[in-house]
C-alpha positions as CSV (number, residue, x, y, z in Angstrom):
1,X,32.2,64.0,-5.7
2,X,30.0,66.6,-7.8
3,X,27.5,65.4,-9.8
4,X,29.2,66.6,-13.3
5,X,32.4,64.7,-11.9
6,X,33.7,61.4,-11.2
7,X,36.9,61.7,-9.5
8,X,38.7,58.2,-8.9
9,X,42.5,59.3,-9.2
10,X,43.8,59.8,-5.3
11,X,47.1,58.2,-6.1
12,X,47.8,61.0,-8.1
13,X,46.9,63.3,-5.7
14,X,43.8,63.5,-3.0
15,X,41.7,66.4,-2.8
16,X,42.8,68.5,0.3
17,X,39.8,67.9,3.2
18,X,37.9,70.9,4.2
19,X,39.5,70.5,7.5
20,X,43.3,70.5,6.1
21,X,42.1,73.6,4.2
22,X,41.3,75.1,7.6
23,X,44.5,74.9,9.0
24,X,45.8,76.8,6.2
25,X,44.2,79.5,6.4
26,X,44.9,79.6,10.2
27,X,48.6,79.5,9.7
28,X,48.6,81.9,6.9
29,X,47.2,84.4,9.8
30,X,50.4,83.8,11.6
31,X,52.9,86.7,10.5
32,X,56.1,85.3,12.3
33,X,58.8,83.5,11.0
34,X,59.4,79.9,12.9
35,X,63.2,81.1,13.2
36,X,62.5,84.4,14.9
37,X,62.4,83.9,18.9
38,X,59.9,86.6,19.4
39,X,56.5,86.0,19.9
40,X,54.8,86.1,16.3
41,X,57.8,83.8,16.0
42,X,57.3,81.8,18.5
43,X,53.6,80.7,17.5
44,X,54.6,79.8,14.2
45,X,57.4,77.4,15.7
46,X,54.6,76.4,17.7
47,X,52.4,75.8,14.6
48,X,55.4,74.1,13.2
49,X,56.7,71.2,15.7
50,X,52.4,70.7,16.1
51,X,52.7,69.6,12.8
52,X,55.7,68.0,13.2
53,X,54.2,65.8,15.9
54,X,51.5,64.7,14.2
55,X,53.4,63.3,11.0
56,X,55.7,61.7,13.3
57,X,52.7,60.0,15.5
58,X,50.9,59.2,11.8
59,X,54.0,56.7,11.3
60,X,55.7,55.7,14.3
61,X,58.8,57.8,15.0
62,X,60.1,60.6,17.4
63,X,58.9,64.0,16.6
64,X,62.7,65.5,16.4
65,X,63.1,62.2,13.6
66,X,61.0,64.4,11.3
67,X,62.4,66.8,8.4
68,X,60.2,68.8,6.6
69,X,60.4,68.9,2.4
70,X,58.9,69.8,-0.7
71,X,57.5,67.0,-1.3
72,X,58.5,63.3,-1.6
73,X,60.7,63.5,-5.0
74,X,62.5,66.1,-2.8
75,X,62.6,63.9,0.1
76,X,63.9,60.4,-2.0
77,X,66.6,62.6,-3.8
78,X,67.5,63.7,-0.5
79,X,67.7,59.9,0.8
80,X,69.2,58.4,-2.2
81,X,71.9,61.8,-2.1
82,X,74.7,59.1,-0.6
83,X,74.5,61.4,2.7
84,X,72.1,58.7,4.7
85,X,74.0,56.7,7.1
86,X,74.1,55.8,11.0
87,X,76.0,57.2,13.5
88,X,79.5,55.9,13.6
89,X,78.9,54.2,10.2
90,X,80.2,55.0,7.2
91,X,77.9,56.2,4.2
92,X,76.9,53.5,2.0
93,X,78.6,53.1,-1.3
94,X,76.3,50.4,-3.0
95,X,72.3,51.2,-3.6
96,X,70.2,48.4,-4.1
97,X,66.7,49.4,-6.0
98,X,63.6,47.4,-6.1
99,X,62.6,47.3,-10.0
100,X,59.1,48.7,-9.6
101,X,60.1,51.9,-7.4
102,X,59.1,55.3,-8.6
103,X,61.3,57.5,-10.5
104,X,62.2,60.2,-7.8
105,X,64.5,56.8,-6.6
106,X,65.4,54.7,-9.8
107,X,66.2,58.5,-11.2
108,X,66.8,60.7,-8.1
109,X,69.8,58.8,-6.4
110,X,73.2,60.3,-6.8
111,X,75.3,56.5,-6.6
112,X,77.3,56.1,-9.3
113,X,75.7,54.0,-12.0
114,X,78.0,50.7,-11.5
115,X,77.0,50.9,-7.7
116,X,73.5,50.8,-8.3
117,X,72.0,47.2,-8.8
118,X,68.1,47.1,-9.9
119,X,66.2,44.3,-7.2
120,X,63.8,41.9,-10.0
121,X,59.8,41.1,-9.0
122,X,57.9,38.7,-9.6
123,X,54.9,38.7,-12.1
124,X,52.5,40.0,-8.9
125,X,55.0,42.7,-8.3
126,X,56.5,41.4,-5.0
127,X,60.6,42.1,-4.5
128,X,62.2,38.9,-4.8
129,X,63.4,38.2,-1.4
130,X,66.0,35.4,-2.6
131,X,67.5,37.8,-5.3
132,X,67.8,40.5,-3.0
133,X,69.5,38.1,-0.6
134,X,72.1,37.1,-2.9
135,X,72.6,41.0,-3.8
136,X,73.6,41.3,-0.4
137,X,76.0,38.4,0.2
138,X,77.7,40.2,-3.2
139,X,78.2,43.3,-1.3
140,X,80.3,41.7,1.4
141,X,81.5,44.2,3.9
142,X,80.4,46.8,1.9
143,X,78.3,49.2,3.5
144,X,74.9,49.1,1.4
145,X,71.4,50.8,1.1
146,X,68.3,49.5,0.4
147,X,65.8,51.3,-1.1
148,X,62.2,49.5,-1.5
149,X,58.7,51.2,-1.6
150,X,56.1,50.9,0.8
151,X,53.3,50.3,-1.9
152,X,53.7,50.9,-5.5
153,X,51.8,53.8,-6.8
154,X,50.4,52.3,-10.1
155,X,49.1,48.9,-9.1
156,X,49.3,49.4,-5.3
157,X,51.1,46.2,-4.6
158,X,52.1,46.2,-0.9
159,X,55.8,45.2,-0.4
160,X,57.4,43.0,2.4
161,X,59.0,45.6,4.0
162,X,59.3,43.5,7.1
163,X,61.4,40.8,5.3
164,X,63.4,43.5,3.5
165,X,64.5,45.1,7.0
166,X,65.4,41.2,8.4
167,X,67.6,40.9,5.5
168,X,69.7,44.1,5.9
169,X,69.6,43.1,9.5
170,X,71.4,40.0,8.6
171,X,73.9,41.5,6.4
172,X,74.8,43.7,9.3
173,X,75.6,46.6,7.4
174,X,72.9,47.9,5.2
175,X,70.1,50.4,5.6
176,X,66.8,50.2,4.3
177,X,64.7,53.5,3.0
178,X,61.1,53.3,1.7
179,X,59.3,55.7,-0.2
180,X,55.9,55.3,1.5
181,X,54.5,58.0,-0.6
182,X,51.2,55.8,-1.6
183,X,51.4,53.8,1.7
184,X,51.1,56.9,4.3
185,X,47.4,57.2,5.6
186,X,46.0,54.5,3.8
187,X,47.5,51.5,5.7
188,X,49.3,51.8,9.2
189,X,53.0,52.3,9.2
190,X,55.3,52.4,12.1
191,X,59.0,52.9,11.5
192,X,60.2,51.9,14.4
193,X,57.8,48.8,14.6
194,X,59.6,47.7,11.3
195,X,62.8,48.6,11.7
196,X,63.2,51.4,8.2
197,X,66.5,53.4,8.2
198,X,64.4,56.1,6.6
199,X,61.0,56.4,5.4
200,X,59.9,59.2,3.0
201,X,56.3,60.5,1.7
202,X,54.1,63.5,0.2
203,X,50.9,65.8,1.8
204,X,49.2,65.5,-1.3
205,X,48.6,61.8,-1.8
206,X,46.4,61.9,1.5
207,X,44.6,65.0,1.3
208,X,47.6,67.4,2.2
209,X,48.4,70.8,0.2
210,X,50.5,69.5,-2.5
211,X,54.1,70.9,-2.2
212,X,54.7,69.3,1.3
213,X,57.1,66.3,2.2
214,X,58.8,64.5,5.2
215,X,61.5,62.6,5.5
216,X,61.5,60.2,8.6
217,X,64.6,58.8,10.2
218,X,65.0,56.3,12.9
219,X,66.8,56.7,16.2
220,X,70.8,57.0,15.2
221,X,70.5,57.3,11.5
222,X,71.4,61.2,9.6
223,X,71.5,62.9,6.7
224,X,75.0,63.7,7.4
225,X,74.9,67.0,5.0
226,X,72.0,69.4,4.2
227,X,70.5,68.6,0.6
228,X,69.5,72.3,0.7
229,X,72.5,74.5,2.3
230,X,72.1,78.1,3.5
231,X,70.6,78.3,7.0
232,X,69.5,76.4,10.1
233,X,66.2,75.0,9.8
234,X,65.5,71.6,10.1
235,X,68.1,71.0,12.3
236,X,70.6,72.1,9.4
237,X,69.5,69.2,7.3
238,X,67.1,70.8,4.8
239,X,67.7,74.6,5.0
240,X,65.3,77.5,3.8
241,X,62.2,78.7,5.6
242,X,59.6,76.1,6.0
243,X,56.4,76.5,4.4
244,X,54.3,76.7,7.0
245,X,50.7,77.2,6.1
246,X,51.4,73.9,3.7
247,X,53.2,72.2,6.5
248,X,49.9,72.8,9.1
249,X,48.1,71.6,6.3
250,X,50.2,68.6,6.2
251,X,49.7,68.2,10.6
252,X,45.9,68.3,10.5
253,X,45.8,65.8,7.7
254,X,48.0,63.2,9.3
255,X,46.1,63.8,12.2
256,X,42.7,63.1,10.3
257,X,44.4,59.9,8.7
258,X,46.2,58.5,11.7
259,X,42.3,58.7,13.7
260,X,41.0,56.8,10.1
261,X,43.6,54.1,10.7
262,X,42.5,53.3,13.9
263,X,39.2,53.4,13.4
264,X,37.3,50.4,13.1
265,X,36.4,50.0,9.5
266,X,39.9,51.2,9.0
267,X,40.5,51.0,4.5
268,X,36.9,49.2,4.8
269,X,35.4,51.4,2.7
270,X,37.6,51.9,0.2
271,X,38.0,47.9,0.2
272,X,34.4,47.7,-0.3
273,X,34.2,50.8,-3.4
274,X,37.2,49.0,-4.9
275,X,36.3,45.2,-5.0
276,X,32.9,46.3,-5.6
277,X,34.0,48.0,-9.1
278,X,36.4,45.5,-9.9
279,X,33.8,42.7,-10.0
280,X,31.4,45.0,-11.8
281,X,34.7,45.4,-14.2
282,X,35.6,41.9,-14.9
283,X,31.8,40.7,-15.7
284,X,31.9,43.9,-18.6
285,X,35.3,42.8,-19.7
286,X,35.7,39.2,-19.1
287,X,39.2,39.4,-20.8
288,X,40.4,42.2,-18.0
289,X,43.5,41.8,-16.2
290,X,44.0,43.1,-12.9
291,X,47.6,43.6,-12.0
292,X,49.3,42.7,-9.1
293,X,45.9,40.5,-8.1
294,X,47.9,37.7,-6.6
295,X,49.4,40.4,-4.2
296,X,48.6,42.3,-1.1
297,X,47.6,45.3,-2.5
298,X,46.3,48.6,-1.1
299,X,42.5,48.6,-0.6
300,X,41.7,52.0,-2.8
301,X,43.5,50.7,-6.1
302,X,42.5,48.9,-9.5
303,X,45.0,49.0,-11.7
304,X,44.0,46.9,-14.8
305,X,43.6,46.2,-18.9
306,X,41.8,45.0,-21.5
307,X,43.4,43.6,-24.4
308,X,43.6,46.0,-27.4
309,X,42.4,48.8,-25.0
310,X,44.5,52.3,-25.7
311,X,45.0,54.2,-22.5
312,X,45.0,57.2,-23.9
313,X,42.1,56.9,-26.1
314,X,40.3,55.0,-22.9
315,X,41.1,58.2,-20.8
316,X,40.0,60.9,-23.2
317,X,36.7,59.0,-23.7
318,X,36.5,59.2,-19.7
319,X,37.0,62.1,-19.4
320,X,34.6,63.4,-22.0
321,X,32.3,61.1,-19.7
322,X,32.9,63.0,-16.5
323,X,35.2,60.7,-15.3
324,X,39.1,61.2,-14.3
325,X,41.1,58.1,-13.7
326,X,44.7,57.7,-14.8
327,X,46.8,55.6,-17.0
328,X,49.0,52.7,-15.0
329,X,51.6,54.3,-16.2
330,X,53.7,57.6,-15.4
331,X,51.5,60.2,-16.9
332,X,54.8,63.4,-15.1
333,X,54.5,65.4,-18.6
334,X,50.6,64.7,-18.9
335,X,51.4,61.9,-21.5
336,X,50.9,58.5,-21.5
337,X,53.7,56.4,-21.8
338,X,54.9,52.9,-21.5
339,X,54.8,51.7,-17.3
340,X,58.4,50.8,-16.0
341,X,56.5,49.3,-13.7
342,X,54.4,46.5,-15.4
343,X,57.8,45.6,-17.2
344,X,58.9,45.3,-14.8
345,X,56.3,42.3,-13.8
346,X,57.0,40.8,-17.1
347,X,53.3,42.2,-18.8
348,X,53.6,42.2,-22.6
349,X,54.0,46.1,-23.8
350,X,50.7,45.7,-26.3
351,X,48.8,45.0,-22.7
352,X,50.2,47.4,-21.3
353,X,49.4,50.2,-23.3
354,X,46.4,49.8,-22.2
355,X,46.5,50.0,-18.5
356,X,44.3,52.1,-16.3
357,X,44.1,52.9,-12.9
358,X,40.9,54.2,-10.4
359,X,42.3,54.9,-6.9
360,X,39.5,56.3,-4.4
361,X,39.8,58.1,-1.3
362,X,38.3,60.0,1.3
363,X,35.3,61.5,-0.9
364,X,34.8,58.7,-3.4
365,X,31.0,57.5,-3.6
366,X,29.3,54.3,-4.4
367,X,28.0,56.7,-7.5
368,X,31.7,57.8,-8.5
369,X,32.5,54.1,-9.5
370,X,28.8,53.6,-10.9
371,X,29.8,56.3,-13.0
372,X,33.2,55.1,-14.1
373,X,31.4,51.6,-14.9
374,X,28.9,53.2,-17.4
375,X,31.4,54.9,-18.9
376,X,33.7,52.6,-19.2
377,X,31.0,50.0,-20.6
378,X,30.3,52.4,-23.4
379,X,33.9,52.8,-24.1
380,X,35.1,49.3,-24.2
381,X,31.8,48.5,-25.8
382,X,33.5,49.8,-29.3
383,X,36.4,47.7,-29.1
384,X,34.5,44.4,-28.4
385,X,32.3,45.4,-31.8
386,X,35.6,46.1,-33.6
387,X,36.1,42.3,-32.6
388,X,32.9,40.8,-34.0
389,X,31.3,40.4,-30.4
390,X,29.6,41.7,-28.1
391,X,30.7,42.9,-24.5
């Protein structure tokens, strides 16, 4: 990062590689439209299904499995629309939600309300695998989906997506969608390999132009009506001209991340950067508590308060510091307010106010969370005064 800036906030959205920037401006040049068949058209579809390839290859799944979006609210709402099923199957009628999943599904589904049933978690932030089981047996023959995030964007709790999958196997007649949204290209994901139903996620979390989704499907499972009507792209399932300078923005980034993953040090460094500051964090704040630290959790995120902290206080200090982090909890209208999520795990709502979150990525420095430590020393510094000792 610059010298005037720390930025440690890549789950809200990663700053777009030099690279990715590139391959913008290289489709921009293209003047065809990827629906025309002649030949300016023809190298933009050819721009286009490169793209596509490469999103498909960064998570396991057939390049023609691969629908271009807006983004990942657009692709969840498009999921969660009631028009998911398999072929030969009918649509489900009953949505089960895990209770720490992002509000493009707890808010973006179109199931009636008395079909939807919220899946608890435990204090770490791990589904409940036994309550989701017994949610199942209650939905009998119906035909049910499952929706359950890859990785939860606040305190980056990985979820047991394998177990999930073996549990609508066994019911025999639910599918199971994840928004991988936080998960794509910072751990490895295979579709097929775990058996999702559908898989949904966002360019800009892993250094993509924002404004550019997927949605993944698995061999014999449709969206069996277009969200967005009017046209033939995307094999009539999202309609409307693709974006494609943000979409070959999108290929060359999941080509970047899908070489990262199988590198060697693979999340290393991040690892390193983020159990490095949270070490440095807990000896400055004793009282600190890490969420979701009994958890797997992705190896870029710290998600954490101090008791009597105020997030939004804490983050204005920050940023007057030169450093941008976020609050744990949604921040959509650039407020700060209370985190579903951390409810959700049973935390009290006076530590919660308080939660913060540093996510790193692919240029966060050893200095960036030096930074963030001094600042944050001199902030929280105040409120252990306020309490008659010393930090």
């Amino acid at each position: 990062m610059s010298l005037s800036r720390a930025y440690l906030d890549h789950n809200a959205t990663s700053p777009v590689r030099p690279e990715v920037v590139a391959a913008v401006v290289r489709a921009l040049e293209l003047p065809g439209n990827p629906s025309s068949i002649h030949r300016e058209g023809r190298a933009a579809k050819g721009a286009l299904e490169a793209a596509r390839a490469r999103v498909a290859a960064l998570v396991g799944a057939g390049r023609g499995r691969v629908v271009f979006t807006s983004g990942g609210t657009e692709a969840a709402n498009a999921v969660l629309s009631g028009a998911l099923t398999r072929v030969g199957y009918p649509a489900p009628t009953r949505l089960l939600i895990g209770a720490t999943e992002h509000p493009c599904v707890s808010a973006g589904h179109r199931f009636p309300p008395e079909t939807v049933e919220i899946v608890p978690v435990d204090g770490t932030g791990l589904i409940d695998l036994a309550a989701l089981e017994r949610s199942l047996e209650r939905a009998g023959d119906e035909a049910v989906l499952i929706s359950v995030h890859a990785a939860n964007n606040e305190t980056g709790v990985i979820q047991p997506l394998a177990a999930v999958v073996a549990l609508a196997k066994a019911h025999g007649r639910a599918l199971v969608h994840s928004d991988a949204v936080q998960a794509v290209g910072k751990m490895p994901l295979d579709v097929e390999a775990l058996g999702l139903d559908a898989l949904t996620l966002s360019g800009h979390k892993f250094a993509a132009p924002k404004g550019t989704g997927a949605i993944v499907l698995a061999e014999g499972v449709v969206l069996d009506r277009a969200f967005i009507r009017g046209g033939g792209q995307e094999a009539r399932q999202r309609c409307g001209t693709e974006n494609l300078p943000g979409l070959a923005g999108l290929g060359e980034a999941a080509r970047i991340a899908r070489a990262r993953l199988a590198g060697i040090d693979a999340g290393l460094r991040d690892l390193s950067l983020r159990d490095s500051v949270e070490a440095a964090l807990l000896a400055i704040a004793p009282d600190a508590v890490v969420f979701g630290s009994g958890a797997p959790r992705l190896p870029n995120t710290l998600c954490f308060s101090v008791p009597g902290l105020d997030a939004a206080t804490a983050l204005m200090a920050l940023d007057l510091a030169g450093v941008a982090i976020s609050s744990g909890s949604a921040c959509s209208s650039g407020k700060v307010a209370r985190s579903s999520v951390l409810a959700a795990m049973g935390v009290s709502p006076a530590l919660a106010a308080g939660a913060l979150r540093v996510s790193f990525g692919w240029n966060s420095e050893e200095s960036d969370g030096a930074r963030f430590l001094t600042a944050f020393e001199r902030h929280v510094a105040t409120l252990y005064q306020r309490r008659g000792y010393a930090a």
